[in-house]
C-alpha positions in Angstrom: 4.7 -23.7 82.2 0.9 -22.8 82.6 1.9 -18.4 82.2 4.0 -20.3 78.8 0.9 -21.3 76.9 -1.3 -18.6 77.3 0.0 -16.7 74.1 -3.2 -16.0 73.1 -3.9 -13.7 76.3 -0.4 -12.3 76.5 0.8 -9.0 75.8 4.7 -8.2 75.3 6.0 -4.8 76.9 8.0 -2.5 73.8 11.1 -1.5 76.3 11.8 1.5 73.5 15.1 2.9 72.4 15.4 4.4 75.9 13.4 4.2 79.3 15.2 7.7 80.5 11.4 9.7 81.2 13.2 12.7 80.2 13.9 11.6 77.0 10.6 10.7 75.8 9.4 14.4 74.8 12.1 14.7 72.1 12.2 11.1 71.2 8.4 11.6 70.2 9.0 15.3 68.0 11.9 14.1 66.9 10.3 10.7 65.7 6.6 12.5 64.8 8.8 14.9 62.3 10.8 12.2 60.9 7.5 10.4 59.7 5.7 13.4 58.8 8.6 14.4 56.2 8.6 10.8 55.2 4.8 10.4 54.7 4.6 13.8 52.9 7.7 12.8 50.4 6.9 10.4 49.2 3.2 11.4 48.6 4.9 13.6 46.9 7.3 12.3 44.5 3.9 9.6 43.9 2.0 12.5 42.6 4.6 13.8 40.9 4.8 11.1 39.1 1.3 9.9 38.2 1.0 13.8 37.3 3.7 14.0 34.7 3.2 12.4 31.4 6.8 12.1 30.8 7.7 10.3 34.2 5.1 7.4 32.6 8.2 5.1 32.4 9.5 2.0 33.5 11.9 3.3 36.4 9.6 5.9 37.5 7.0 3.2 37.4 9.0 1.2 39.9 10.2 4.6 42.0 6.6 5.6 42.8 5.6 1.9 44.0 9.2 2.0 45.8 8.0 5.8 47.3 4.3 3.7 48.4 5.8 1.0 49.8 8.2 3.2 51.7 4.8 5.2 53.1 3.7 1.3 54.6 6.9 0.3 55.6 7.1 3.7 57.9 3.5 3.9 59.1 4.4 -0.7 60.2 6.3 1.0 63.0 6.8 4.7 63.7 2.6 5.3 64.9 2.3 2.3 67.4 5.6 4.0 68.7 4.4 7.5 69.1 1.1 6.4 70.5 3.3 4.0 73.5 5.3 7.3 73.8 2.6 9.2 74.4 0.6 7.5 76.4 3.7 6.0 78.7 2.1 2.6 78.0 4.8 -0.1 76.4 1.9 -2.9 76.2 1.5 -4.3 72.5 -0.8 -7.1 72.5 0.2 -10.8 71.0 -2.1 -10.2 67.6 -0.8 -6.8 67.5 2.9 -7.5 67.6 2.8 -10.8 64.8 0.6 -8.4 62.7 3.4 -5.4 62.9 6.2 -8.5 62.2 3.9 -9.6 59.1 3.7 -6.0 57.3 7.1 -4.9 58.2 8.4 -8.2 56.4 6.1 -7.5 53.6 7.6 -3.8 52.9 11.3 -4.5 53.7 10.9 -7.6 51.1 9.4 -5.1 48.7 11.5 -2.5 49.6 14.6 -5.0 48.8 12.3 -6.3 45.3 12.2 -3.1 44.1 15.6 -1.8 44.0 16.6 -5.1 42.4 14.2 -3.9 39.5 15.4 -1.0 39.4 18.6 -1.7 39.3 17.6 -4.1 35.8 15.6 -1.0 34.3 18.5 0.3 34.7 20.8 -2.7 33.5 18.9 -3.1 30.1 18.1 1.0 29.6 22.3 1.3 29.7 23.5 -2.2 28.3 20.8 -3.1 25.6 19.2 0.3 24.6 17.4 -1.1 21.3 15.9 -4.0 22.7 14.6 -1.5 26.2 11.1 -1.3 24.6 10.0 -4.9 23.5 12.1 -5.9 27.8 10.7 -3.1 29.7 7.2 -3.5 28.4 4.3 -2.5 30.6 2.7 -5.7 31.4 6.0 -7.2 32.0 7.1 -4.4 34.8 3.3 -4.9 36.8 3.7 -9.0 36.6 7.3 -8.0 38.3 5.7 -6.1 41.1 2.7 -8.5 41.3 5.2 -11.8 41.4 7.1 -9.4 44.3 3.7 -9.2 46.1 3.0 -12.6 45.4 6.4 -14.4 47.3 6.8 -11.7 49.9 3.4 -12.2 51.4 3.4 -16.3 51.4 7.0 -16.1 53.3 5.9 -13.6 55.5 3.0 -15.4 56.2 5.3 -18.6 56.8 7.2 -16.9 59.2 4.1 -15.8 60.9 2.6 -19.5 61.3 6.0 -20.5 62.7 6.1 -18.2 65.4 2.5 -19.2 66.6 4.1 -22.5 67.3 6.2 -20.6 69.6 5.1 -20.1 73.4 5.7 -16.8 75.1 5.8 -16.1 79.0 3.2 -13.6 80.1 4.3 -9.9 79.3 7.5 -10.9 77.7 9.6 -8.0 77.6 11.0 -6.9 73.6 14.1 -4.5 73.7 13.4 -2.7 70.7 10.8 0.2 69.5 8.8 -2.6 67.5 8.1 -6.1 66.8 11.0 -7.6 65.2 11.0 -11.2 63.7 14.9 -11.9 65.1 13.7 -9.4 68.3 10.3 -12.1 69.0 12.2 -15.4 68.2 15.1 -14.6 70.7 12.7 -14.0 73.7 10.1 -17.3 73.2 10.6 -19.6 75.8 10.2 -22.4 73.3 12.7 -24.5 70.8 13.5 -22.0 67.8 16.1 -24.3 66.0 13.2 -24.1 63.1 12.4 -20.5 63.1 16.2 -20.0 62.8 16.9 -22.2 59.7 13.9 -20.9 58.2 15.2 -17.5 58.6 18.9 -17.7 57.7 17.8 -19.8 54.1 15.5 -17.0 53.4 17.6 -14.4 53.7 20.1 -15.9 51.8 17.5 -16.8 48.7 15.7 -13.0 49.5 18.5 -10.7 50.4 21.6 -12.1 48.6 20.3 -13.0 45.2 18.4 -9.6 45.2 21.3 -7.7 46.2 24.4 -10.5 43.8 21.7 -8.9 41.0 22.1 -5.3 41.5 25.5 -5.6 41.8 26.0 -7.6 38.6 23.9 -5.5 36.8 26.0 -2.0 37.6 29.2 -4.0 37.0 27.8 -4.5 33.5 26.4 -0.5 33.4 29.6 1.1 34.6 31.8 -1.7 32.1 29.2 -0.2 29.0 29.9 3.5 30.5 33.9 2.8 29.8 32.9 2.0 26.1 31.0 4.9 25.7 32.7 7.6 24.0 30.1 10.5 24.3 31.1 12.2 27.6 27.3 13.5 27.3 26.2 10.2 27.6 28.3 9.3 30.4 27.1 12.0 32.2 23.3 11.2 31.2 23.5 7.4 32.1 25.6 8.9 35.4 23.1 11.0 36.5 20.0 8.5 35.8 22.2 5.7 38.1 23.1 8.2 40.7 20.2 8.5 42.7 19.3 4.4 42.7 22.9 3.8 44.0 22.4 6.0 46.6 19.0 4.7 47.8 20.8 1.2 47.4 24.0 2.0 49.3 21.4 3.7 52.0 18.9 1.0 51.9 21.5 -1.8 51.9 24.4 -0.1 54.3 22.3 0.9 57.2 20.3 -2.8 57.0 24.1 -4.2 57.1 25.0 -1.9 60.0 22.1 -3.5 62.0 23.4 -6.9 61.6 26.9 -6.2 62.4 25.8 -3.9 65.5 23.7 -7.1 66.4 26.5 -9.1 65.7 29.3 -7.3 67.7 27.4 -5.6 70.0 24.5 -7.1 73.1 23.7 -3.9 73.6 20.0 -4.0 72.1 19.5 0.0 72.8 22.4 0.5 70.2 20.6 -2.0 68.0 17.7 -0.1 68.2 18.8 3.0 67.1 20.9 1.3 64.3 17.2 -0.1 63.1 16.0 3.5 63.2 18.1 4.2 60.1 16.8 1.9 57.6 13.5 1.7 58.8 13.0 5.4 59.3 15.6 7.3 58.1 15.9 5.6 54.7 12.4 6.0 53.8 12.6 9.8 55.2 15.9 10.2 52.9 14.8 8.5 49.6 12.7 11.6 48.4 14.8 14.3 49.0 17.6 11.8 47.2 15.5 11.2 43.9 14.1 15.2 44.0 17.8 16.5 44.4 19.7 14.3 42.3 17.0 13.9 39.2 16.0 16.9 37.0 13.3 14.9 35.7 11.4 14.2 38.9 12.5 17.7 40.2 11.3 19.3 37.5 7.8 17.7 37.5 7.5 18.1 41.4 8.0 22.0 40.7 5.0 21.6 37.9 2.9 19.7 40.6 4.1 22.6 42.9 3.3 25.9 40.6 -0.1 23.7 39.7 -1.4 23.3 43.2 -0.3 26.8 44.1 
């Protein structure tokens, strides 16, 4: 019980997505590219955007704080990962771990925010054209990403206080790449009936609603589409929607996949590399989705392009 309380000296051992030594050399390229193309795309499509008078909008507004918070959310994991790989050390230290739990809370939450505003940009740009202005003002699209801001980081800060009630034996083992909030509350050696219920009713009030909005809100875009008679503006509102439903069905699909490989599966190096693909290969994917699909942002990223040439 002694080796129990001594949190505060502890250090937990990242067992990775494999131990195989041989593996380690193209896990780290392979995970150093992946980051690299993330970091640089969305630094990208940011620029683009603050570049480009005509991208000064309310959805592009939202895409380049989406394309920032996707440059956190990466940067919470992938480096500490790299670095362990590199230097064959698996040791994250007790503040180190609950400070990678806090900020990958804080971007996933913002991550989830964000499409959910998007998805109402979206909603009132389709269903309520005339009245897009006076809703979509600026002040009213910052106080939505400041209110976002605002809840995420007093939950994640909740969760944080509840797992320093929890006790840890000394260099607890955590079968994952990084410090997860379900990954640290399964391997306390403490009661975590309250962590549990704390988690499962904030997912359901920060992940449901969120996600019940964005599907309401293209029911109502794709019943307005049917009414439209112009097969010019079907195509327009079409192509405007078709790059936030893919982020969406990326964002939300491979975040579902984790839970029901959790859920089916105890094999937690499977579960790991399901996590890869929302927490890497979404944010890697999202760029090359809103460049390819959009003429708009692809056509002020080759401006930003021919400008810096």
């Amino acid at each position: 019980m002694e080796a129990e309380n001594q949190t505060k000296f502890s250090e937990f051992l990242l067992l990775g997505i494999s131990e195989d030594p041989e593996l380690q050399p193209l896990f780290f390229a392979l995970f150093l590219s992946m980051y690299l193309v993330a970091v640089l795309g969305n630094v990208l499509i940011i620029l683009a955007i603050t570049s480009d008078p005509h991208l000064h909008t309310p959805m592009y507004f939202f895409l380049s704080n989406l394309s920032f918070v996707d440059i956190c959310f990466v940067t919470t994991t992938v480096p500490k990962m790299l670095v362990n790989i590199q230097t064959q050390n698996k040791d994250i230290s007790y503040i180190g771990c609950l400070i990678q739990v806090y900020f990958f809370m804080i971007f996933a939450g913002l991550d989830n925010f964000l499409l959910t505003m998007m998805a109402y940009d979206r909603f009132v740009a389709i269903c309520h054209p005339l009245h897009y202005i006076v809703i979509m003002n600026p002040r009213f699209c910052v106080l939505l990403v400041l209110m976002s801001w605002v809840i995420i980081f007093w939950v994640s800060l909740l969760h944080i206080v509840l797992i320093t009630q929890l006790n840890f034996c000394i260099d607890t083992e955590i079968p994952h790449f990084f410090c997860e909030l379900t990954q640290i509350i399964q391997v306390a050696c403490s009661d975590t009936h309250t962590n549990y219920v704390f988690l499962y009713v904030l997912t359901a009030l920060l992940g449901v609603f969120p996600l019940s909005g964005i599907l309401f809100s293209y029911s109502q875009i794709v019943s307005s589409l049917m009414r439209m008679s112009s097969a010019g503006a079907k195509y327009k509102a079409f192509s405007t929607c078709g790059s936030h439903l893919s982020v969406v069905f990326l964002f939300y699909g491979t975040g579902l996949g984790v839970f029901l490989s959790s859920a089916v599966t105890h094999s937690s190096q499977r579960s790991s590399i399901a996590s890869v693909m929302y927490t890497v290969v979404t944010p890697m994917l999202n760029p090359f989705i809103y460049s390819l699909r959009n003429k708009d942002v692809k056509g002020a990223l080759r401006r930003l392009l021919c400008r810096a040439a």
